[in-house]
C-alpha positions in Angstrom: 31.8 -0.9 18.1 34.4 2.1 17.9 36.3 3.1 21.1 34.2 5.9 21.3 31.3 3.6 22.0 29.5 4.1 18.6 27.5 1.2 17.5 27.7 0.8 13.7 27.7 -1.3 11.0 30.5 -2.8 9.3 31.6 -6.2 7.5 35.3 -6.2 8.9 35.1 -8.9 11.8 36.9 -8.0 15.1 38.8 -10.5 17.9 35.9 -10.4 20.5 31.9 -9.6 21.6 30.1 -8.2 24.3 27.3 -6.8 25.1 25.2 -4.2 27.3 21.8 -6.0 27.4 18.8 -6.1 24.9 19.3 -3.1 22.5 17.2 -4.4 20.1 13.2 -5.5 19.2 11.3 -7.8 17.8 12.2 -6.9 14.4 16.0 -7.3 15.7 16.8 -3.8 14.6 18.4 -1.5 17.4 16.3 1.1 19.5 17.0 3.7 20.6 18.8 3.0 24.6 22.3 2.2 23.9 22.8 -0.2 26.9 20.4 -1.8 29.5 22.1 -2.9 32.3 25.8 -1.3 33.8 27.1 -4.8 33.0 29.1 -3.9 29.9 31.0 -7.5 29.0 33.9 -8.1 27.1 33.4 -11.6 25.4 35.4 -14.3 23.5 33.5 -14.7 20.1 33.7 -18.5 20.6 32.9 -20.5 23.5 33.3 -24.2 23.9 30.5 -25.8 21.9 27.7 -22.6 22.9 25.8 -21.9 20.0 24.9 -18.3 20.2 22.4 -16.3 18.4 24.0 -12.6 18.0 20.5 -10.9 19.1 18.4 -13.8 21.4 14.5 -11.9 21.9 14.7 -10.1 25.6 18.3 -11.5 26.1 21.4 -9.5 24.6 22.3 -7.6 22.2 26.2 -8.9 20.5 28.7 -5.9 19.7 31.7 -6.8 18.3 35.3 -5.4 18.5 38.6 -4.8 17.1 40.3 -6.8 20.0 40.4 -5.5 23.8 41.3 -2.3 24.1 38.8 -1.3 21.6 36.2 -3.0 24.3 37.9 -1.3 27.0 37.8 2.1 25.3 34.4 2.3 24.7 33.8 0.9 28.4 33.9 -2.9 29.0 35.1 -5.0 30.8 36.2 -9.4 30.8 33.2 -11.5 31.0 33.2 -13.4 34.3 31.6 -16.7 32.3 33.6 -16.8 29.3 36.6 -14.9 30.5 37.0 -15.9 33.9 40.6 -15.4 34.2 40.9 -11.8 32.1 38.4 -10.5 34.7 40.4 -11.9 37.9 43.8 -10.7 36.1 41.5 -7.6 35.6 40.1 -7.1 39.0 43.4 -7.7 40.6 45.1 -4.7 38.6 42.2 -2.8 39.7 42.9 -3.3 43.1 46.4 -2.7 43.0 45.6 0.5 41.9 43.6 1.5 44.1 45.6 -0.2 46.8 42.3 -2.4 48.1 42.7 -5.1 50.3 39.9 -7.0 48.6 39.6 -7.5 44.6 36.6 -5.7 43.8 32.9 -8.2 42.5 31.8 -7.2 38.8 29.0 -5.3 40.3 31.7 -2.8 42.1 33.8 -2.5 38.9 30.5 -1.9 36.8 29.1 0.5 39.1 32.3 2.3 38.7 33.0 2.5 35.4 29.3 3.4 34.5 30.1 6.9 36.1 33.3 7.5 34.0 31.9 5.9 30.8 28.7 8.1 30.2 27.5 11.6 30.6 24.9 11.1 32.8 22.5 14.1 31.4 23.3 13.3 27.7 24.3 10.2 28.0 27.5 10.6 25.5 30.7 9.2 26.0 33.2 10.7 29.1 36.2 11.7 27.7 39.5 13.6 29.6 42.4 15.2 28.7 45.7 14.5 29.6 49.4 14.6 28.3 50.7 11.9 26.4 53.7 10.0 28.7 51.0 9.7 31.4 48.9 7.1 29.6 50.0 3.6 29.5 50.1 0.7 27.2 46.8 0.1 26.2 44.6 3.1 26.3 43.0 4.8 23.4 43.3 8.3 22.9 41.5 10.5 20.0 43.8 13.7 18.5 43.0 15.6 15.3 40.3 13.6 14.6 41.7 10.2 14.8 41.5 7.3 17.4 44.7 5.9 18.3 46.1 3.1 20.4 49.2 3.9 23.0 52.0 1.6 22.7 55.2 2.3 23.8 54.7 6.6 23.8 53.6 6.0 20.4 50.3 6.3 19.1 49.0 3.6 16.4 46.3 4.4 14.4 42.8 2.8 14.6 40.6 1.7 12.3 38.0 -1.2 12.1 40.5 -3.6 10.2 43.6 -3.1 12.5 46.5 -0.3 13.5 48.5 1.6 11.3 52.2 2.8 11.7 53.1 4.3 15.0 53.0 8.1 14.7 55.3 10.0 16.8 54.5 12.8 19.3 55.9 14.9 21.9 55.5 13.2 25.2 53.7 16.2 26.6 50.9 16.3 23.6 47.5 16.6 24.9 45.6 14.0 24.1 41.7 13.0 24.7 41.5 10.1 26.4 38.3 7.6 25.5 39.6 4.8 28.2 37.8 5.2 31.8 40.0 6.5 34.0 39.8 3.5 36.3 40.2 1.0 33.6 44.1 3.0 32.6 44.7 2.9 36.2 44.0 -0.8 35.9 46.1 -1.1 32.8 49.0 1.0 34.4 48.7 -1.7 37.3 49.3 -4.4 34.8 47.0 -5.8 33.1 47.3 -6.8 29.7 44.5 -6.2 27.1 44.4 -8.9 23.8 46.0 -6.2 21.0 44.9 -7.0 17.7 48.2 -8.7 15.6 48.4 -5.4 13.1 49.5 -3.7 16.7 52.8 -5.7 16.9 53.2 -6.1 12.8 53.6 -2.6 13.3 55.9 -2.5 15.7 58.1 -5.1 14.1 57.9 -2.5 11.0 59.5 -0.2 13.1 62.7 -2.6 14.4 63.4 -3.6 10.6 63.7 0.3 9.4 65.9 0.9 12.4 68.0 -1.9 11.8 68.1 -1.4 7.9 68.9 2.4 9.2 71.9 0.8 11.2 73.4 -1.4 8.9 73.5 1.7 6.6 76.0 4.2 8.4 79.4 3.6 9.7 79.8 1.3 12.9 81.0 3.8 14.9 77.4 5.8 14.5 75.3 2.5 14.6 74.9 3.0 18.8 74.3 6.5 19.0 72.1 6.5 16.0 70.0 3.7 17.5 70.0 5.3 20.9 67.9 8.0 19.3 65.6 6.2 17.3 64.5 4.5 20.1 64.5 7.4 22.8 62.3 9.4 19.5 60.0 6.6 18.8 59.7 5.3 22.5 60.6 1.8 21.3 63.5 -0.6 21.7 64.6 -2.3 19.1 65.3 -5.5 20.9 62.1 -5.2 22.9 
């Protein structure tokens, strides 16, 4: 899966599975309905000892993705069986942001998201725009063509086998935004999607050139210099 919901097929294996219902026939090739139920799950790709067959007859069909916010992105959400605890951590975001007394039952968030996810006269992906520093860590974003991944003000570069290095944009860029609105009001509130490891590899990449940068120029520059760096970048060296 691609964070703009695409099904497609490729041989790099992703951190998790989910699925949207049956999607495909007897021949276990895929139709032409790209979900059957509003229940789009976010799934671990290994659970306990369950044997699972990637596409049981009249059961499910699996998708596979990148890690989380992929799965996210292209409009999932935790499992409730094999993720219990992301979708409590998830549903209590949600209520924070939304300030509800209650935290919301799966059917409530899938109701939801189905109405931000999908166009519902051509059935394509919703998409927004908005400026950059609004978006929190987490959401997907596409710009010139490319999908990225926020992190930090910075945008990483997606791709099927991981991120790339950050790019670096004006805070006020306008960006499309693939994440449901509800689901980056969730992540705002706090709750913490599984990042694929090339995300933080590349953040790392970034510390070491600023503190090769550092040990470079005179001591009395080293602060000011960093200051900058981190302000441009939107990360902290220590952090």
């Amino acid at each position: 899966m691609t964070p703009t919901s695409e099904i497609v097929a490729v041989s790099a294996r992703g951190l998790l599975m989910g699925n949207r219902g049956c999607l495909h026939g007897p021949d276990r090739k895929l139709g032409v309905p790209r979900w059957r139920s509003k229940a789009w799950l976010c799934c671990v790709l290994a659970y306990k000892d369950v044997q699972r067959d990637p596409m049981p007859p009249g059961r499910w069909t699996a998708l596979f993705f990148l890690d989380e916010a992929t799965a996210l992105a292209a409009g999932h959400r935790p499992c409730g069986f094999c993720r219990r605890a992301s979708l409590a951590a998830f549903a209590d975001a949600w209520r924070r942001a939304r300030a509800l007394q209650e935290r919301p039952r799966a059917p409530e968030l899938d109701n939801q998201l189905h109405s931000e996810r999908v166009h519902s006269r051509t059935r394509r992906q919703l998409t927004r725009q908005a400026m950059l520093y609004t978006l929190p860590d987490g959401a997907m974003v596409r710009l010139d063509d490319a999908t990225y991944l926020v992190v930090r003000g910075r945008l990483l570069r997606w791709s099927f086998l991981g991120y790339s290095e950050p790019q670096v944009f004006a805070p006020t860029t306008t960006v499309e935004v693939l994440t449901p609105a509800s689901t980056v009001a969730t992540l705002a509130a706090g709750y913490q999607p599984m990042i694929h490891p090339s995300a933080r590899a590349m953040q790392l990449r970034v510390a070491v050139a600023i503190e090769k940068l550092q040990l470079s120029i005179a001591p009395t520059q080293r602060s000011a210099i960093g200051r900058n760096l981190s302000i441009s970048n939107g990360f902290s060296p220590g952090g």
